[in-house]
C-alpha positions in Angstrom: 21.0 101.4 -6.3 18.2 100.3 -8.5 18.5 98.6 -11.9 17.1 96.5 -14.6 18.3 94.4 -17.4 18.0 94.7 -21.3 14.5 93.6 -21.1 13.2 96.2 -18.5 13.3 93.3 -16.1 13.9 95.2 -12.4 16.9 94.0 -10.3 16.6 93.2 -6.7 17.7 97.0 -4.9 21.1 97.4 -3.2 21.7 99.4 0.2 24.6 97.9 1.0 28.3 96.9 -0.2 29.3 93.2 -0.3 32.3 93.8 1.7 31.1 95.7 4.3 33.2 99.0 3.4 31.3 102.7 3.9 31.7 106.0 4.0 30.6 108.2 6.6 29.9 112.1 5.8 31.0 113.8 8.8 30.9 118.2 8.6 30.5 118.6 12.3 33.3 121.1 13.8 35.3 119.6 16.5 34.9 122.3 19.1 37.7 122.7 22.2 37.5 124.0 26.0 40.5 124.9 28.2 39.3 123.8 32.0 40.8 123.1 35.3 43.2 126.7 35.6 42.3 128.9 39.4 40.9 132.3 38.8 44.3 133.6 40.3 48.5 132.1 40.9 50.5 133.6 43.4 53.6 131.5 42.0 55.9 130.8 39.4 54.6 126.8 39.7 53.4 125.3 36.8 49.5 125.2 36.4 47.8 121.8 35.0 44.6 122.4 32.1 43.3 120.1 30.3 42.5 120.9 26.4 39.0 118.7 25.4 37.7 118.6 22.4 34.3 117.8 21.3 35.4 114.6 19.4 38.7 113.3 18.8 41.3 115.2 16.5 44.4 115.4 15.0 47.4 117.3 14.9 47.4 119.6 18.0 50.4 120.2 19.4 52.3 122.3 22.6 52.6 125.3 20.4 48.7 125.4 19.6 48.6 126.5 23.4 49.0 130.1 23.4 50.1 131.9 26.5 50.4 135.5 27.2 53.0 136.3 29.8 54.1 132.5 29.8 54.3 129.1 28.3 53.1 125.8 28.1 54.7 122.7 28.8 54.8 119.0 29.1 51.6 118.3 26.6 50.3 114.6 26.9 47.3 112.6 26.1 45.4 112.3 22.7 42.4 112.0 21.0 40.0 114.4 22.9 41.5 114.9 25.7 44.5 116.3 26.3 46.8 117.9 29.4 49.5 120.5 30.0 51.3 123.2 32.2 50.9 126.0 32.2 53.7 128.1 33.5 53.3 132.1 34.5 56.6 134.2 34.0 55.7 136.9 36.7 54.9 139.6 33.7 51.6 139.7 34.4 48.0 137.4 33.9 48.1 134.8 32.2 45.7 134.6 29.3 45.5 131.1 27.6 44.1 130.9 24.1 43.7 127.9 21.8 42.6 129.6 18.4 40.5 128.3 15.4 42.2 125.4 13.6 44.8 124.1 16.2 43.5 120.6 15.3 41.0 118.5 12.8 39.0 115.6 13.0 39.7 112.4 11.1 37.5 114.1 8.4 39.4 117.4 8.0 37.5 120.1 9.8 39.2 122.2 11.9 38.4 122.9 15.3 37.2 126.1 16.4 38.6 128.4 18.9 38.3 127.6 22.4 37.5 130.0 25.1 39.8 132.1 26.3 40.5 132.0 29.9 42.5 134.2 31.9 44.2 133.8 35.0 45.0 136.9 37.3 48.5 137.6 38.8 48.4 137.9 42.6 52.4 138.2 42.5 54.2 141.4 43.8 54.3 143.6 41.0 57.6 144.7 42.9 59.7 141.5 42.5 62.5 140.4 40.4 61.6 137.7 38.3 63.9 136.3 35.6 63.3 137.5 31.8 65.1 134.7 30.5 66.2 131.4 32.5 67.6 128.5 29.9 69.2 124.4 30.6 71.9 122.9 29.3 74.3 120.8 29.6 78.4 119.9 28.0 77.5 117.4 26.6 78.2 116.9 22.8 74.3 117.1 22.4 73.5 119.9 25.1 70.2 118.9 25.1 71.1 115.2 27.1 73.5 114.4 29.8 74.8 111.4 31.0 77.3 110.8 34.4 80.3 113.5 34.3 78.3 115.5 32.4 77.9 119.5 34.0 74.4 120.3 33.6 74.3 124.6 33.7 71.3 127.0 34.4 72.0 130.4 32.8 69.5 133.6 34.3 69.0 137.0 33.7 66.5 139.1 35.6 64.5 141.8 35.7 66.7 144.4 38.0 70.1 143.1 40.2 69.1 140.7 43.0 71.0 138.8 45.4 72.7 135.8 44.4 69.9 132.6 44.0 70.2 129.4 45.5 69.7 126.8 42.9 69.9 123.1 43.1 70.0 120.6 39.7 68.8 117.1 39.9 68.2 117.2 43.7 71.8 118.3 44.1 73.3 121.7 44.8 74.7 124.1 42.7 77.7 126.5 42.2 76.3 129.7 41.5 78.4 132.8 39.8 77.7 135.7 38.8 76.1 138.9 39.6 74.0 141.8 39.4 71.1 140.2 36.8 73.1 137.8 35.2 74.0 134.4 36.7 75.2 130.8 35.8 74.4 127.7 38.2 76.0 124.1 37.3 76.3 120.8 38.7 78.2 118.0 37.3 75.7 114.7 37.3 77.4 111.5 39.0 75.1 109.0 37.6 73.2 108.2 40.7 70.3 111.2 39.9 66.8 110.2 38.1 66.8 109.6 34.5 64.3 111.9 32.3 64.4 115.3 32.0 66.1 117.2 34.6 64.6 119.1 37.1 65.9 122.6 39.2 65.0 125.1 41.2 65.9 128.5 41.6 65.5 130.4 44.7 65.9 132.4 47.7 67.1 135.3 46.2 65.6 139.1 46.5 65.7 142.7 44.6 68.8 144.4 45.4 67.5 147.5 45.8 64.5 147.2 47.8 65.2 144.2 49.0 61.7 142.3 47.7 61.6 138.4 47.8 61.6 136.9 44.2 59.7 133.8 43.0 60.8 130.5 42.7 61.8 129.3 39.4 61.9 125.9 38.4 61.1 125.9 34.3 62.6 127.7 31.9 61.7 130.6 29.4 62.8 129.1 26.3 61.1 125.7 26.6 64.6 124.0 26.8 65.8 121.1 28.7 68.0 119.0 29.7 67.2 114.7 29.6 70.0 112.5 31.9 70.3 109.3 30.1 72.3 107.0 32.3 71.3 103.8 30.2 73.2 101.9 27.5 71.0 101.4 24.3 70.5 97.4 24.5 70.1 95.5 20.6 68.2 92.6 19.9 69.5 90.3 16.5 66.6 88.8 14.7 66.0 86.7 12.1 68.9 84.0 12.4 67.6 80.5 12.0 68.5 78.0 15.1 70.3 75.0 11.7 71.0 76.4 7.9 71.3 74.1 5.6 71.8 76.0 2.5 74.3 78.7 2.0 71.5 81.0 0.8 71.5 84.8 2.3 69.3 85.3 5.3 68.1 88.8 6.1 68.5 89.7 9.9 67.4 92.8 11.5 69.3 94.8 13.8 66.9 96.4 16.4 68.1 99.3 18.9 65.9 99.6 22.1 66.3 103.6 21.3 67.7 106.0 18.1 71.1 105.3 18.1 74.1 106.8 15.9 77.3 105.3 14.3 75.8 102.0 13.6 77.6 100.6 10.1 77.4 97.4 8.2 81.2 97.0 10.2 80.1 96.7 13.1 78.5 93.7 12.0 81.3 90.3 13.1 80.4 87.3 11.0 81.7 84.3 12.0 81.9 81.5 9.3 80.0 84.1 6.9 79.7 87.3 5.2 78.0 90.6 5.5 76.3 92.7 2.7 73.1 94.5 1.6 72.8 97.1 4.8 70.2 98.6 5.1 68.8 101.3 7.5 65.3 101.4 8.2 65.1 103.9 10.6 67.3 105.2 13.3 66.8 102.6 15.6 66.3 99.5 13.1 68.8 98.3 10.0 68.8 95.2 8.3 71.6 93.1 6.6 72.2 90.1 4.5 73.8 87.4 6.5 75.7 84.3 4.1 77.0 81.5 5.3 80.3 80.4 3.3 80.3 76.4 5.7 82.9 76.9 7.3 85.8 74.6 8.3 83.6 71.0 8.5 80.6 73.2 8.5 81.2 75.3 11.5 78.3 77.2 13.3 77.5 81.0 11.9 78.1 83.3 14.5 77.1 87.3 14.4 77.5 89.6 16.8 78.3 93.1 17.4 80.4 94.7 19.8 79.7 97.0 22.8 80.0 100.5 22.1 79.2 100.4 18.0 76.4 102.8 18.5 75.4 105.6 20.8 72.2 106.9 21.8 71.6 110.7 21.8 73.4 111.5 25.2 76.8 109.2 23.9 76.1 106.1 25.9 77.3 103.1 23.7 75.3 100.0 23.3 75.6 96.7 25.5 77.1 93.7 23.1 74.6 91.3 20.9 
């Protein structure tokens, strides 16, 4: 910036801010590459890719992975680099396309479209496979379980096979049904891994012909099933260790996890009230706690009881 005074006098130029802020002009396109996929699968298994991009982005998400004749799964990482399965549903190759605009740079522009690659079927062409195969469980939210829950795989194939052998959460299943249409459940007894649940059908061949199906151990609808075994735990914050005023002192409520059913009377003052709830989000709230002195100026006292709240698959939080 150049300048001058009133008198034509010439200021000293300036290249740079006093603060130190800038702005930076950026109009490259990111540009992405799908890697890491065999030329050929010769199984239901889930494939690992990886998604990079030229710089880091934005936005992207499972769906922007677009599979012909299956899915994807399971997307993690960020910035530039990014992973995910892959998973064939014994239709056919796989193509795998991640198109123009599936993600943006902190600037705006919008990626471009990524190469497609294609992975060829070495599956029998002859053998049942299952057109849909969903998760879910009795639970009040069917997408979580927790112990005593029954977790249930519902199939239908491609023709009439034999009935599957299927196991849920490392354990065995009862299977019914018949012809292309079958159920498989397991009732969880608290012991099996927490996150989402894992299966595996199998063992299990074409009626007809009798031709040897494919494994199966995700499903065709993306859905699934997370055993939660694990009670929400709360942390109470903001309490002084002395008052010495009677003024009201905001605490916050903090959840380890989203929880539901939490109210302002679940709050227990002791030797005070409770007003001014708040909820911040679902796994934080805030309330005004006042003293009132008690009897000879007891101690205040707040807790909250087990079981006030629940986390997503119904287990009730531990007592603060």
């Amino acid at each position: 910036i150049e300048y001058a005074d009133s008198a034509a006098n010439s200021g000293v130029p300036v290249t740079a801010t006093t603060d130190g802020s800038s702005i930076t002009v950026d109009v490259s396109v990111p540009s992405a590459a799908v890697t890491g996929a065999p030329a050929a699968f010769a199984t239901l298994a889930p494939i690992n890719v990886s998604i990079s991009f030229s710089e880091p982005v934005v936005g992207f998400g499972i769906g922007d992975i677009q599979v012909t004749n299956g899915g994807a799964r399971n997307l993690a990482g960020g910035g530039a680099n990014y992973t995910a399965d892959v998973v064939p549903d014994g239709n056919g190759d796989l193509l795998i396309r991640v198109a123009a605009g599936a993600a943006a740079d902190p600037a705006g522009n919008v990626s471009t479209a990524a190469a497609d690659v294609m992975v060829m079927s070495s599956l029998d062409p002859d053998a049942p496979v299952f057109s849909t195969l969903s998760i879910s469980s009795s639970n009040a939210n069917p997408g979580f379980a927790r112990a005593g829950d029954s977790v249930t795989i519902s199939m239908t194939a491609t023709e009439a096979i034999t009935e599957p052998s299927v196991t849920i959460a490392g354990g065995p299943a009862v299977v019914t049904g018949a012809n292309d249409t079958w159920q498989a459940t397991r009732s969880l007894v608290g012991t099996e891994p927490e996150g989402p649940v894992a299966f595996s059908v199998n063992s299990f061949q074409a009626v007809d012909d009798g031709t040897p199906g494919y494994e199966s151990t995700v499903t065709t609808d993306d859905s699934t099933v997370i055993f939660d075994a694990t009670s929400p735990t709360l942390d109470i914050a903001g309490l002084p260790a002395e008052i010495d005023t009677l003024d009201p002192i905001t605490v916050t409520f903090m959840f380890n996890e989203d929880v539901t059913g939490f109210e302002v009377t679940d709050i227990v003052v002791t030797n005070g009230a409770v007003g001014g709830f708040i909820v911040v989000d679902d796994s934080t709230y805030t309330a005004e706690i006042t003293p009132d002195g008690g009897d000879g100026g007891a101690d205040l006292v707040v807790t909250v009881a087990a079981g006030a709240a629940i986390d997503p698959a119904g287990n009730g939080n531990e007592e603060a």
